[in-house]
C-alpha positions as CSV (number, residue, x, y, z in Angstrom):
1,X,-10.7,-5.7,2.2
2,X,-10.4,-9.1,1.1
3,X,-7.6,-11.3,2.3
4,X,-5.8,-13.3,-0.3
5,X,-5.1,-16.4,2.5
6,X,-4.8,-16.9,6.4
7,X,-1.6,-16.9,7.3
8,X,-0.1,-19.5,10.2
9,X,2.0,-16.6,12.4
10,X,5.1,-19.7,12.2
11,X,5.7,-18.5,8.5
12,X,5.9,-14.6,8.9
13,X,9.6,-13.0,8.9
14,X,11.1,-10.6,9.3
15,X,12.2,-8.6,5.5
16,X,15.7,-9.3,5.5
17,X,16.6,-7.2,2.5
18,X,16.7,-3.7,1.0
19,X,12.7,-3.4,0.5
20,X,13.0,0.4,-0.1
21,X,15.7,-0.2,-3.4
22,X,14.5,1.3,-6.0
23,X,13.8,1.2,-9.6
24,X,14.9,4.0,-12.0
25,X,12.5,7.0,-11.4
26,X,9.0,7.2,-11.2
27,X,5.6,7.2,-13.3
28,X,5.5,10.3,-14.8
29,X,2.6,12.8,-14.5
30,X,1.1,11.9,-18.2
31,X,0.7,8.0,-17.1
32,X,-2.9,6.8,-16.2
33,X,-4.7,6.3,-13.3
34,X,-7.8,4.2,-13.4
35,X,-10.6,5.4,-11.1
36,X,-10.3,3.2,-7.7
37,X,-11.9,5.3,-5.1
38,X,-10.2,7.2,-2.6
39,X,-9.9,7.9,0.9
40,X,-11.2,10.7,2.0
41,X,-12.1,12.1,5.3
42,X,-14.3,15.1,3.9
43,X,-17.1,14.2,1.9
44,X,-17.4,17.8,0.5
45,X,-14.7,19.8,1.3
46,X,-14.1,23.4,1.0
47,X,-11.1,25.7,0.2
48,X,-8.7,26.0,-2.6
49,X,-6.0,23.7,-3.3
50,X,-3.5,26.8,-2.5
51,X,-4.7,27.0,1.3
52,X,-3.9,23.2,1.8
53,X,-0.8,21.7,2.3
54,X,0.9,19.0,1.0
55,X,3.6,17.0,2.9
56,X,6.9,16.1,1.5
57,X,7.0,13.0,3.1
58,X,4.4,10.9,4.8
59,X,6.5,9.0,7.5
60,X,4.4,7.7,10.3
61,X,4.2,11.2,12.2
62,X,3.9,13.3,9.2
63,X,0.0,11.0,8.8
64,X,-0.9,12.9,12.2
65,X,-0.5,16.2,10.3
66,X,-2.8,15.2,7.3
67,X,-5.0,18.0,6.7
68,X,-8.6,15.9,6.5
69,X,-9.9,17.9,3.0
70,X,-6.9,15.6,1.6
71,X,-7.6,12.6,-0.1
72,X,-5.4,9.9,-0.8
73,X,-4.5,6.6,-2.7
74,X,-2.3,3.9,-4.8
75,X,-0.4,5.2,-7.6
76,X,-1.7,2.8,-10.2
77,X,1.2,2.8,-13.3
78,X,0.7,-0.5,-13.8
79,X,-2.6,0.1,-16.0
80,X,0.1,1.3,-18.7
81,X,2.8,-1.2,-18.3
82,X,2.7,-4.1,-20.8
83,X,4.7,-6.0,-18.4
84,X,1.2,-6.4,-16.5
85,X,-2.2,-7.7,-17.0
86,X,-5.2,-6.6,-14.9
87,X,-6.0,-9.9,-14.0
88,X,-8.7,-8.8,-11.4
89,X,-10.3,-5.4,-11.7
90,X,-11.6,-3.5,-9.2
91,X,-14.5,-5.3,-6.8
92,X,-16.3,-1.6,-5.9
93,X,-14.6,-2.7,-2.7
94,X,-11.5,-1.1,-3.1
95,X,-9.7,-4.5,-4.0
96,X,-7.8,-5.0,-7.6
97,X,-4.9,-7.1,-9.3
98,X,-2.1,-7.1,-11.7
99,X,0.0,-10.2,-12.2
100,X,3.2,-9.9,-14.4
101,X,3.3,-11.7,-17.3
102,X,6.7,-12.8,-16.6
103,X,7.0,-14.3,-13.5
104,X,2.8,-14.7,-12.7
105,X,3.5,-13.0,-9.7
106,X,0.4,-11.2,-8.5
107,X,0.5,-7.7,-7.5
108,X,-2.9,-6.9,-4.9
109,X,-4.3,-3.4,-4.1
110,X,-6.6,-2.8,-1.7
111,X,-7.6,1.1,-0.3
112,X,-10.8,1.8,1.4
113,X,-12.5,3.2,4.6
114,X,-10.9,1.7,8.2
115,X,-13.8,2.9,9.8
116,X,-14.7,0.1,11.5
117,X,-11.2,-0.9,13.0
118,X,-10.6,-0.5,17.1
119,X,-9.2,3.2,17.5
120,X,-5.3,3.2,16.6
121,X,-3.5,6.3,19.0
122,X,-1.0,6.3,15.4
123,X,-0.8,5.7,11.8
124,X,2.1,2.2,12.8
125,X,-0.6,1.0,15.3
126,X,-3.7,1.3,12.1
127,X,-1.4,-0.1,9.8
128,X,-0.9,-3.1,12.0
129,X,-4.6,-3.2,12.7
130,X,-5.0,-3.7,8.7
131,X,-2.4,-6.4,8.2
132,X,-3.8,-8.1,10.7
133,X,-7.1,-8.3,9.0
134,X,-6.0,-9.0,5.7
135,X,-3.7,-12.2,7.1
136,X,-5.6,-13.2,10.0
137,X,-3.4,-13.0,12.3
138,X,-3.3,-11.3,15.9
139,X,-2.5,-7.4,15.8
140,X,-0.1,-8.4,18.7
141,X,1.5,-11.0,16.7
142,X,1.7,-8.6,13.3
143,X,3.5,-6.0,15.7
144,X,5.9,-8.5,16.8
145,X,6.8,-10.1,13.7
146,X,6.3,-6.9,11.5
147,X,9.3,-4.0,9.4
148,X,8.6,-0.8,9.0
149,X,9.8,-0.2,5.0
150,X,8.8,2.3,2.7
151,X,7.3,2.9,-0.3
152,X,7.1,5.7,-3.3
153,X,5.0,9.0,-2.4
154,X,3.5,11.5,-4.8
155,X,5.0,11.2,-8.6
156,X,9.0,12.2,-7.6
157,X,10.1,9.0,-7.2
158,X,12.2,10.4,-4.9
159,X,9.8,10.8,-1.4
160,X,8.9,8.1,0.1
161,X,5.6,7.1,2.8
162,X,6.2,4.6,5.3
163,X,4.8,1.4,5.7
164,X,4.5,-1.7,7.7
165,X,5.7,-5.1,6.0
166,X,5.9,-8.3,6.6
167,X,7.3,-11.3,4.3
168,X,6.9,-15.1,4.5
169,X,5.7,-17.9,2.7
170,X,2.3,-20.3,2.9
171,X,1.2,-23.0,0.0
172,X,4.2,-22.9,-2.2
173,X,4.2,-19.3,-2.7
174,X,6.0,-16.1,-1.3
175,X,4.7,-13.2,-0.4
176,X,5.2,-9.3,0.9
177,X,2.6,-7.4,2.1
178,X,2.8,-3.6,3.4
179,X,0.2,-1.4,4.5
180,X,-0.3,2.1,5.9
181,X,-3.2,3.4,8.0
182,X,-3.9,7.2,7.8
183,X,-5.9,8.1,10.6
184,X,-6.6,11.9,9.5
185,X,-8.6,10.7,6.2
186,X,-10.0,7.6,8.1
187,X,-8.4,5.4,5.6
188,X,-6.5,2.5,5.2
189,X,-3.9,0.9,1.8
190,X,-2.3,-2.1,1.5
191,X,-0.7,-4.0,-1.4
192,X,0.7,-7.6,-1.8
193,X,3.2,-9.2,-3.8
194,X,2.3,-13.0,-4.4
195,X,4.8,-15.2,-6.4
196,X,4.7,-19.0,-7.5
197,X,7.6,-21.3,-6.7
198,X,10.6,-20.3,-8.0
199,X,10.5,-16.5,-8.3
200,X,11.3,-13.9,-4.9
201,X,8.4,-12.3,-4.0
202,X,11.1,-10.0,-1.9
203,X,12.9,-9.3,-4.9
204,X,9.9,-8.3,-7.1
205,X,9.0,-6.0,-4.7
206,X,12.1,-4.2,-4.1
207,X,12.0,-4.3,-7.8
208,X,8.4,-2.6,-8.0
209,X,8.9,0.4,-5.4
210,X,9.2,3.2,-5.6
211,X,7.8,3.6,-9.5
212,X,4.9,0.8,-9.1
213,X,4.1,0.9,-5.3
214,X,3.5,4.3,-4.3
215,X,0.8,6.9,-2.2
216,X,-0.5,9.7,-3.6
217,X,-1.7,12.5,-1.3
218,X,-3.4,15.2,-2.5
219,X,-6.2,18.4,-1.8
220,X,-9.8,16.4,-2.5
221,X,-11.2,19.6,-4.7
């Protein structure tokens, strides 16, 4: 995971706004994904796709119920949009960028392994443990300052996955950063909207979810 900048815990807020509006529908199944790697709990797992269930929803609780031969990650429709540029492909660290050619807000993904994060006893504790690495700030002072929000889940547009936000501002820019732990697969997402002076990060991310910012959960066969 690499953090985009430290963060001063003065400049977090609270998201004071709608972050779960969304925009019309979602990507559609034909729309493609690039190859980030996934989390995954079972290196080779066995079964059939028919014997594993899929949730509906992945609220906080729901991530207890996982089954670990899933494997998860981003929804990347941005990779089709030419509303975006790739501006940093993926590291082989689970990190990658898009910034939107519009405003030159940057939109960060990050997925990968939490493995070597303190034990969470839930999926709202890990995804507190992750913001708190990616801002460098105190997991007590992300829980206090911290939303829970939502984003998209699976290709409906409809579902959503919950997520742990937090908004604020440092070196002329905004920012909104959510991330979900899922302590079944052992794995850990985050993404970041970054915009220059003069554009809402808050807005462009209410804007981007659920069609843009979205989990995928599905059987790892």
């Amino acid at each position: 995971m690499k953090s985009s900048h430290p963060v001063s815990i003065a400049v977090l807020l609270i998201v004071a706004v709608g972050l779960t509006a969304c925009a019309a529908g979602g990507p559609s199944s034909s729309e493609s994904t690039p190859s980030h790697p996934s989390a995954s709990a079972s290196p080779n797992p066995t079964g059939s796709e028919t014997d594993v269930p899929v949730r509906d929803t992945l609220g906080f609780d729901d991530g207890n119920d996982v089954d670990n031969r899933m494997q998860a990650q981003w929804i990347d429709a941005m990779i089709a949009d030419k509303d975006f540029t790739l501006s940093s492909p993926d590291d082989g660290k689970g990190n990658w960028a898009y910034t939107q050619n519009a405003t030159q807000c940057v939109v960060r993904f990050w997925q990968g392994s939490v493995a070597d994060l303190p034990a969470a006893s839930s999926d709202r504790e890990l995804s507190d443990a992750i913001l708190s690495v990616w801002t460098r700030v105190s997991p007590a002072d992300v829980t206090a300052h911290a939303a829970d929000g939502t984003v998209g889940y699976q290709l409906s547009g409809e579902a959503t996955a919950a997520v742990r936000i937090i908004a604020g501002s440092a070196q002329d820019k905004t920012y909104v950063t959510a991330a979900r732990g899922l302590r079944g697969l052992r794995g850990g997402f985050l993404t970041e909207v970054e915009c220059p002076s003069g554009q809402s990060a808050t807005a462009l991310f209410a804007a981007l979810t659920p069609r843009y910012l979205g989990l995928t959960v599905y059987p790892a066969f």
